[in-house]
NUDO-253435 format. One record per atom (N, C-alpha, C): x, y, z; residue in three letters. Coordinates in pm, whole numbers, plus 50000, padded with zeros to 5 digits. Layout:
BEGIN
XYZALA ...
***
This chain:
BEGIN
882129891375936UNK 880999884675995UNK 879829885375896UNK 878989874775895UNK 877839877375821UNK 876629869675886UNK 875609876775844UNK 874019876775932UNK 873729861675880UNK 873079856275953UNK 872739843075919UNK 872029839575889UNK 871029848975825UNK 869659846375724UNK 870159848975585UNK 871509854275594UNK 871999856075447UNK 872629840675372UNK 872419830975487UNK 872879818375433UNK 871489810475406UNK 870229812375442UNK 869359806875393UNK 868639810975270UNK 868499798975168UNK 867899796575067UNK 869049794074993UNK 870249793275063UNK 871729790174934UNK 871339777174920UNK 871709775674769UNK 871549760274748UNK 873009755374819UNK 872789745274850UNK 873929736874904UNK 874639723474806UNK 875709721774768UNK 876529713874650UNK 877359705474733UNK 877039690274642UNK 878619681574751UNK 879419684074687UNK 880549675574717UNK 882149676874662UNK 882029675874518UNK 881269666874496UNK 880959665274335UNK 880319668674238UNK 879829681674294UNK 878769688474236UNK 877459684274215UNK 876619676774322UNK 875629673274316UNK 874349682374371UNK 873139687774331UNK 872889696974428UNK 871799685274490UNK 872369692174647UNK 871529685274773UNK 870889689874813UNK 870349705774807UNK 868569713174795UNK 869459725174885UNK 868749734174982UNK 868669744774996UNK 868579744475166UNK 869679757975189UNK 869769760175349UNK 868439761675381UNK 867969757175455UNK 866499764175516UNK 866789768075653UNK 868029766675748UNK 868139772275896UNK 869339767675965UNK 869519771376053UNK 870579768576149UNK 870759765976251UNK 871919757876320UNK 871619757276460UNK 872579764876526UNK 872429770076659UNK 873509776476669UNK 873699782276821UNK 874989777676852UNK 875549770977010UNK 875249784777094UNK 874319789877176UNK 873959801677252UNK 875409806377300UNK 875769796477349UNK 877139801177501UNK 878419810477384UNK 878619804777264UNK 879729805177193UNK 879619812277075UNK 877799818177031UNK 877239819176941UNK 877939812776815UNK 878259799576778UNK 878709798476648UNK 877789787676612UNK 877639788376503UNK 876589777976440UNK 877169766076429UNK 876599755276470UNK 876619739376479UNK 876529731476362UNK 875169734076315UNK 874829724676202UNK 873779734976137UNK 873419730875988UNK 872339737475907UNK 871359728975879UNK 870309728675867UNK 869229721075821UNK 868809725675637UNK 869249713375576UNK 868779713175439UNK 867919709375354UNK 866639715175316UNK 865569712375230UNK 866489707475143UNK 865989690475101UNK 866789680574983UNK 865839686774860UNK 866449684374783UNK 865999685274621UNK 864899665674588UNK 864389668374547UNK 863289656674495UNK 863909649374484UNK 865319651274364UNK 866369637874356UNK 866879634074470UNK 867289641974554UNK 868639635874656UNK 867529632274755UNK 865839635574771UNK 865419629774870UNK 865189610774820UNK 865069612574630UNK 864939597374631UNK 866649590274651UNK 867539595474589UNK 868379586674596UNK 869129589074725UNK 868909590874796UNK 869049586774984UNK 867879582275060UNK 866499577774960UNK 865979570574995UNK 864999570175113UNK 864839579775115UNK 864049587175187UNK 862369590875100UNK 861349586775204UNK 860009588175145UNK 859839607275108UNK 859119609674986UNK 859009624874929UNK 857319625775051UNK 857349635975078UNK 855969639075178UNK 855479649875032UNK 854049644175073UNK 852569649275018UNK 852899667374975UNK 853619670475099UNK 853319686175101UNK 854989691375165UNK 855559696775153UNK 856769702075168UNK 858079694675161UNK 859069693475195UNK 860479689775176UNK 861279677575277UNK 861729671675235UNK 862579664575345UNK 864069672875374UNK 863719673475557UNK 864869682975570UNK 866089672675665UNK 867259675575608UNK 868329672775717UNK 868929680775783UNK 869919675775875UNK 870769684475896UNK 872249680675938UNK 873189691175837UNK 874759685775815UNK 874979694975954UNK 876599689175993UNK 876949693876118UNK 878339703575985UNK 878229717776043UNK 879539727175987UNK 880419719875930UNK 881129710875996UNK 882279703475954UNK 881969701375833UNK 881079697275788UNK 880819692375647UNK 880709704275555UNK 880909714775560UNK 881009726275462UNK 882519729575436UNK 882559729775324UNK 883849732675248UNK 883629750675250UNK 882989756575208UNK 883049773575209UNK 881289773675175UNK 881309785175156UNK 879789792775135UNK 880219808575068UNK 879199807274982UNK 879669822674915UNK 878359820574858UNK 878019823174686UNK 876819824874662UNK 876169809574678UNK 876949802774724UNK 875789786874698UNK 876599780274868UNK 876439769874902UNK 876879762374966UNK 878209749274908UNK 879189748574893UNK 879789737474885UNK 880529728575006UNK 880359715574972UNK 880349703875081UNK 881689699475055UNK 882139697675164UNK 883519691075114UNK 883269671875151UNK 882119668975103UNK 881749653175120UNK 881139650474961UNK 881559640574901UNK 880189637574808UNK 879209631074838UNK 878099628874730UNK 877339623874708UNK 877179610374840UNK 877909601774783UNK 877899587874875UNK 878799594874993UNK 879239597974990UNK 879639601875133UNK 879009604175266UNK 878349614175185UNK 877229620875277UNK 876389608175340UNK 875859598775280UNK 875219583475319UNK 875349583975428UNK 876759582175484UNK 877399577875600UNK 878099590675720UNK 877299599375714UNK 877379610475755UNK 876389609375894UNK 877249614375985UNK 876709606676154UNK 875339620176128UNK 874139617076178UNK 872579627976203UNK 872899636376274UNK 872449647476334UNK 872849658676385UNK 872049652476534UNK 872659654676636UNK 871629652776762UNK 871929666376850UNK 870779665276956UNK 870759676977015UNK 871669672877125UNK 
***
């Protein structure tokens, strides 16, 4: 088992080695305690080339649903690439 602040600030990588910025949090199912989805501070690049406006003052954050993680150890890797991710359904509550 591992604490789940030990996964924030991992950078997070797609399939193709792109970096897509940094865990900043988690979501995570009360009844079942297992985490759902992570919310990821994008890197400057991946906020332009997904096209997304850069804000004045902090990060554009998403958030991938688990499924989309290939493993985690010292970084995050995605088992989606780059364009993949595009078409990657938003996380809803």
């Amino acid at each position: 088992m591992v604490e789940i602040t030990r996964l924030f600030w991992k950078k997070a990588f797609t399939a193709d080695n792109f970096e897509l910025g940094e865990i900043n949090s988690a979501d995570v199912d009360m009844d079942t305690w297992q985490i759902k989805s992570m919310f990821v501070n994008l890197t400057d690049e991946s906020t332009q080339r997904l096209g997304f406006k850069q804000p004045f003052l902090g990060k554009v954050t998403v958030c991938l649903p688990v499924s989309a993680v290939r493993t985690i150890a010292d970084h995050a890797i995605l088992n989606q690439t780059f364009e993949q991710l595009r078409n990657l359904k938003q996380c809803k509550e």
